[in-house]
Kinemage of the C-alpha trace (Angstrom):
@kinemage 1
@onewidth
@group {chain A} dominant
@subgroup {mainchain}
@vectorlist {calphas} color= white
{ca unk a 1} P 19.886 -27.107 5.377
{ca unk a 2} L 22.126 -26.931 2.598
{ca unk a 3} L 21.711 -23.978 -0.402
{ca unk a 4} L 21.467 -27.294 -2.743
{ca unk a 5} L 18.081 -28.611 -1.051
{ca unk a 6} L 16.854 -24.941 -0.347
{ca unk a 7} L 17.306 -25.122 -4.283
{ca unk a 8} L 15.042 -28.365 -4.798
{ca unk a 9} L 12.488 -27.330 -2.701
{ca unk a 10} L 12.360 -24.018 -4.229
{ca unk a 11} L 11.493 -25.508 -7.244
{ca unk a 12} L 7.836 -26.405 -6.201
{ca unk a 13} L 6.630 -23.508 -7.922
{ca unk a 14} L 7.248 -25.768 -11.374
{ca unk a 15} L 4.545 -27.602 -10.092
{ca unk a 16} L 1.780 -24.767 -10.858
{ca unk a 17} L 3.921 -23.298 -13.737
{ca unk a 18} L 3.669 -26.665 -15.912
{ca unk a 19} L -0.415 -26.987 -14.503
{ca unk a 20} L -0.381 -22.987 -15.725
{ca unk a 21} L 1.213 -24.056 -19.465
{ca unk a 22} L -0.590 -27.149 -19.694
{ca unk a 23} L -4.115 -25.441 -19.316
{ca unk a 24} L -3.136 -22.317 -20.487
{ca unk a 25} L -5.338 -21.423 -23.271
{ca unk a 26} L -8.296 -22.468 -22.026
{ca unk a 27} L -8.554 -20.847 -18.415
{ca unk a 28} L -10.189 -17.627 -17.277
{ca unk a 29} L -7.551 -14.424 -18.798
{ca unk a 30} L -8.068 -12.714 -15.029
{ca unk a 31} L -5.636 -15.405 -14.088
{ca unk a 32} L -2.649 -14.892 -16.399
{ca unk a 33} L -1.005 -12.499 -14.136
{ca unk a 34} L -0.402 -15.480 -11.764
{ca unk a 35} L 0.624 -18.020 -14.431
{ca unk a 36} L 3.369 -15.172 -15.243
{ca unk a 37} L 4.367 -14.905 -11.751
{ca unk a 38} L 4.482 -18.568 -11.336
{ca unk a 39} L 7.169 -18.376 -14.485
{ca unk a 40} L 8.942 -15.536 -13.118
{ca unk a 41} L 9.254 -16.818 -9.769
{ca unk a 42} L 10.509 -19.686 -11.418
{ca unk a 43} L 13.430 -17.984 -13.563
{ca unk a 44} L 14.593 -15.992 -10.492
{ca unk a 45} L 15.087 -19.480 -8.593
{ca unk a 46} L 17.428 -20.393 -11.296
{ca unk a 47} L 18.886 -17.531 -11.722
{ca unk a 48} L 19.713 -17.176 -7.636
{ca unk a 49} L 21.199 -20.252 -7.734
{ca unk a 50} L 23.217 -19.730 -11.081
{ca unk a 51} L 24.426 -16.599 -9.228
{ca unk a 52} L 25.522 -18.227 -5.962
{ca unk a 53} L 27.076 -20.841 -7.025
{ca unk a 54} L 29.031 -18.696 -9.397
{ca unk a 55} L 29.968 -16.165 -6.385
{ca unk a 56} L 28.285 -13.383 -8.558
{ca unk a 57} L 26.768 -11.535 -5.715
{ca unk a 58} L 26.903 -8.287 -7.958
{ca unk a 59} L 24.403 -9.815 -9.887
{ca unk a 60} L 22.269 -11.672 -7.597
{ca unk a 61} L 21.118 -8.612 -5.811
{ca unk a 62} L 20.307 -6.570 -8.631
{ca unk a 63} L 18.580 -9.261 -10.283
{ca unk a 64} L 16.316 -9.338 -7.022
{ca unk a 65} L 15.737 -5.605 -6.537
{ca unk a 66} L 14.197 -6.058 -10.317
{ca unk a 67} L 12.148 -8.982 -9.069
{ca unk a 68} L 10.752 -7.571 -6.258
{ca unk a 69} L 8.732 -4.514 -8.185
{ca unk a 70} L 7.955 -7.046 -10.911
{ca unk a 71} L 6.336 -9.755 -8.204
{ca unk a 72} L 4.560 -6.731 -7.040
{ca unk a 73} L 3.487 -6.005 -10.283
{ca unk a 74} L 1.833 -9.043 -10.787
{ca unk a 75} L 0.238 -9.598 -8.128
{ca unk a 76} L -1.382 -6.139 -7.848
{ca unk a 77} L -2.487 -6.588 -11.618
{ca unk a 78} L -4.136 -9.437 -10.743
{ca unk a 79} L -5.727 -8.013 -7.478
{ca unk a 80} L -7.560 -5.413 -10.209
{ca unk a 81} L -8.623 -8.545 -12.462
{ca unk a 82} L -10.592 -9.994 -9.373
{ca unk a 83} L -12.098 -6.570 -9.149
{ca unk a 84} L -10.650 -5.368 -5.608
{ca unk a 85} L -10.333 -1.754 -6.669
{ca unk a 86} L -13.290 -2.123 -8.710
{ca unk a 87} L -11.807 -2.376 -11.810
{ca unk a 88} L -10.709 1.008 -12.059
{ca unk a 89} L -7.880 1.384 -14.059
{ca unk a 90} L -6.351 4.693 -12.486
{ca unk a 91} L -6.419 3.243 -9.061
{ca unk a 92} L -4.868 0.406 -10.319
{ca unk a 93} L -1.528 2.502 -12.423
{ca unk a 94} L -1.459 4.681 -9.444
{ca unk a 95} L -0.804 2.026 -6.958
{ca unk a 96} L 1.779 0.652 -8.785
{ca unk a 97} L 3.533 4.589 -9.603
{ca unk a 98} L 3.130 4.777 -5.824
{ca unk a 99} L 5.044 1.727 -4.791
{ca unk a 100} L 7.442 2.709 -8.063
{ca unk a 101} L 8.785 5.709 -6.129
{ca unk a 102} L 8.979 3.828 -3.359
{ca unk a 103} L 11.097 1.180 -4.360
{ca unk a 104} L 13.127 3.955 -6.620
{ca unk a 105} L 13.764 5.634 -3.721
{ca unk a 106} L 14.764 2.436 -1.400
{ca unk a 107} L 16.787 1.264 -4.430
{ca unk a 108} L 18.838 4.134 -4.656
{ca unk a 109} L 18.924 6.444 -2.008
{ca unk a 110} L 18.023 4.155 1.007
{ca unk a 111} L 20.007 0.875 0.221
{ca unk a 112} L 22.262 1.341 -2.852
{ca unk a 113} L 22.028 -1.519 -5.715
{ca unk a 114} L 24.306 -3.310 -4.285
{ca unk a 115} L 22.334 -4.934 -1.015
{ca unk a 116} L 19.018 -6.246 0.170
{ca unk a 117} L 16.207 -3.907 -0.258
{ca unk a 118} L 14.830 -4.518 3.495
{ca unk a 119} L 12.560 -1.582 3.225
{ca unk a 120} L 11.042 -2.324 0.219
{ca unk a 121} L 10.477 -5.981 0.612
{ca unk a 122} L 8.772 -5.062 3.962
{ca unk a 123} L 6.032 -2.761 2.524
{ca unk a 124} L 5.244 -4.427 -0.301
{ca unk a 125} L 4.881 -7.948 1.644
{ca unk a 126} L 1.982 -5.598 3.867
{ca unk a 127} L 0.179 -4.010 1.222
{ca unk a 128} L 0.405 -7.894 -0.517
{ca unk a 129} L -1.331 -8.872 2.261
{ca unk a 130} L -3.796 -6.199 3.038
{ca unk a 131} L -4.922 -7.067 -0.860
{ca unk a 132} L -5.327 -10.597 0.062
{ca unk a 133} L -7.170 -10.090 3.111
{ca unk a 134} L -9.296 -7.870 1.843
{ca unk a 135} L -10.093 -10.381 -1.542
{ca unk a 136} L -10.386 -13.238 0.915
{ca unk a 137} L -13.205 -11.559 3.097
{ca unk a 138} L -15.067 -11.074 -0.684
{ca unk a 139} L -14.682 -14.653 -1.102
{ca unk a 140} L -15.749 -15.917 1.655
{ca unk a 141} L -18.776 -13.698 1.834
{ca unk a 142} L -19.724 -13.290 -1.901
{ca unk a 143} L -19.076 -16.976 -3.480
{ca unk a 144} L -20.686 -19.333 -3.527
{ca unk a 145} L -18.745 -23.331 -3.989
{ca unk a 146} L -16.401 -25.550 -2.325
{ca unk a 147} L -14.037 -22.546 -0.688
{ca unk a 148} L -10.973 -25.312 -0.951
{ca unk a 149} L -11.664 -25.775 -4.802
{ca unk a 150} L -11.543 -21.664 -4.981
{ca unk a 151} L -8.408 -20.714 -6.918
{ca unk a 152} L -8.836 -16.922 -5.064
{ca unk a 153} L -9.473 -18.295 -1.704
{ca unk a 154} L -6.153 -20.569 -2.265
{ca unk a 155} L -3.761 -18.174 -4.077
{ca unk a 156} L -4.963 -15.627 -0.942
{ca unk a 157} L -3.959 -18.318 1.219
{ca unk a 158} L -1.022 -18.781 -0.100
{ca unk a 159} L -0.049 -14.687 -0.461
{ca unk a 160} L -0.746 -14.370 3.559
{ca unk a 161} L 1.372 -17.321 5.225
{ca unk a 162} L 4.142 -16.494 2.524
{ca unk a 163} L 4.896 -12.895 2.937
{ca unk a 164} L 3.732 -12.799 6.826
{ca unk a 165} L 6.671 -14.742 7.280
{ca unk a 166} L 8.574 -13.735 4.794
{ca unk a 167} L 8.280 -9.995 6.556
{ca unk a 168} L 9.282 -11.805 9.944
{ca unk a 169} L 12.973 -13.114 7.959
{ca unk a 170} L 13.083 -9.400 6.693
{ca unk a 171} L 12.770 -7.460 9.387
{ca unk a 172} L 15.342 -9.431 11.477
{ca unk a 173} L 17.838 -8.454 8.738
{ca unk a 174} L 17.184 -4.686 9.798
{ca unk a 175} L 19.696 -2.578 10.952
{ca unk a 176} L 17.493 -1.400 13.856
{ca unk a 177} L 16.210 -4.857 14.994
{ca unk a 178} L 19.389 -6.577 13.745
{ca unk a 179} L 21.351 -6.251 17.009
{ca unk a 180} L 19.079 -7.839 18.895
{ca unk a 181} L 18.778 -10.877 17.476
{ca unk a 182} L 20.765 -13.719 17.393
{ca unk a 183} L 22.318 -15.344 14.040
{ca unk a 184} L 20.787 -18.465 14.882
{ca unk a 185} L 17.285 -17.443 15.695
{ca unk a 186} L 17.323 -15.496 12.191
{ca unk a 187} L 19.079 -18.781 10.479
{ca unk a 188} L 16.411 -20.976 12.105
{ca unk a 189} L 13.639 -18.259 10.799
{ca unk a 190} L 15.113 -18.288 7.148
{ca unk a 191} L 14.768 -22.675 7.491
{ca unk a 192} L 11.246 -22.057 8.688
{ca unk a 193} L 10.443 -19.738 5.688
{ca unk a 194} L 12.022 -22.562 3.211
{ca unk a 195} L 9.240 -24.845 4.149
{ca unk a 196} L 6.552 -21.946 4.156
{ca unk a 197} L 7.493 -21.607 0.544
{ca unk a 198} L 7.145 -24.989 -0.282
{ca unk a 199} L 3.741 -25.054 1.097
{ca unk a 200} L 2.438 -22.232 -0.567
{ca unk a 201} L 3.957 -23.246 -3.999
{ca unk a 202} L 1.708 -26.462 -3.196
{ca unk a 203} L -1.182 -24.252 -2.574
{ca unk a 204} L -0.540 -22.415 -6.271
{ca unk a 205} L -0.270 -26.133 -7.669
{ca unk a 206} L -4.066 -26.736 -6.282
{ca unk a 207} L -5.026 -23.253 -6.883
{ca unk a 208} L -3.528 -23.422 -10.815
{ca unk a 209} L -5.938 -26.698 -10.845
{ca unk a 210} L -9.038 -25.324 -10.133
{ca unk a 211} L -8.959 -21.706 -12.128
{ca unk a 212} L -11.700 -21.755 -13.812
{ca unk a 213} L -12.306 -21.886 -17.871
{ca unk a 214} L -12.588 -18.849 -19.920
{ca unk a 215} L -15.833 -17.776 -20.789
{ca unk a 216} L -17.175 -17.156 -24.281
{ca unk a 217} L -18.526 -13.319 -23.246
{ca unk a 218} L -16.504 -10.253 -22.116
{ca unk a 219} L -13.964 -11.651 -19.493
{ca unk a 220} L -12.534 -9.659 -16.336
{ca unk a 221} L -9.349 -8.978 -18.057
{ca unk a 222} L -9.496 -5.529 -18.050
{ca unk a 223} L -5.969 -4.978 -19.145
């Protein structure tokens, strides 16, 4: 697969960012931190490609160690809008301090600026998950509804097949593991992750469809 069709597919996630715009002003607040992902995601795809094309690896990477605390960002805040660390506000600023100094430390000291942040991209993917998991099981057990017309339940979805195999591509790229692997098995892994992506930005098209509308009381926007 060429970087040109990697591109285009990429490029689902415009799918749930125009649903996101379109209906906008009249969904549920909690959800805005994945309608600013959905843009984000969407400005780093055409950034990457702006970058490669150019041969500006100096500021590709840099440009994704920024994206990678910022996806993190978002996602957590909108973990603590669906109320998984009961909508406590320090619990909520300390994870993301935590996973600050983490990637701080990964960034600088670990890596450098100038390559993949491997590290970083690992533990974040697993604590990603272990929020969606954990949100999922509440889903499943506390609401009530069609499960497939549950923006959580899909955006969870989504969050797990993504990252799991997005950790699978990063860990290959590891100095420990990366001797032991063959170019093509981690080339075939990175195709295999192209089309994961595509279906999850799918699953954020459905899941941008069915948020729900804002109320006219107090909101779980807690932010």
């Amino acid at each position: 697969m060429n970087n040109f069709v990697h591109f285009v597919l990429s490029q689902s996630i415009l799918i749930a960012l125009f649903i996101g715009i379109v209906r906008y002003r009249k969904i549920d607040p909690a959800y805005y931190p994945f309608i600013y992902y959905t843009f984000i995601a969407s400005l780093m795809e055409l950034l990457a490609r702006a970058f490669t094309v150019n041969h500006r690896p100096d500021l590709l990477i840099p440009s994704l160690h920024v994206y990678s605390y910022i996806e993190f960002c978002l996602f957590t805040w909108l973990f603590h809008n669906w109320g998984l660390f009961n909508r406590r506000k320090d619990v909520f600023i300390s994870i993301l301090a935590f996973f600050l100094a983490i990637w701080v430390y990964c960034s600088f000291y670990v890596h450098g600026f100038k390559t993949l942040n491997f590290y970083f991209l690992t533990i974040y993917s697993f604590a990603l998950i272990f929020f969606s998991v954990n949100t999922f099981n509440k889903v499943v057990v506390h609401e009530r509804g069609n499960i497939f017309r549950n923006p959580k339940f899909l955006i969870c979805i989504g969050i797990i097949v993504f990252y799991t195999f997005f950790i699978l591509v990063n860990v290959t790229s590891l100095s420990v593991f990366k001797q032991n692997i063959t170019n093509s098995f981690r080339v075939n892994l990175q195709q295999i992750n192209v089309y994961t992506n595509l279906l999850v930005n799918l699953l954020y098209a459905v899941a941008a469809l069915w948020i729900p509308r804002k109320q006219n009381f107090t909101t779980p926007f807690s932010l």
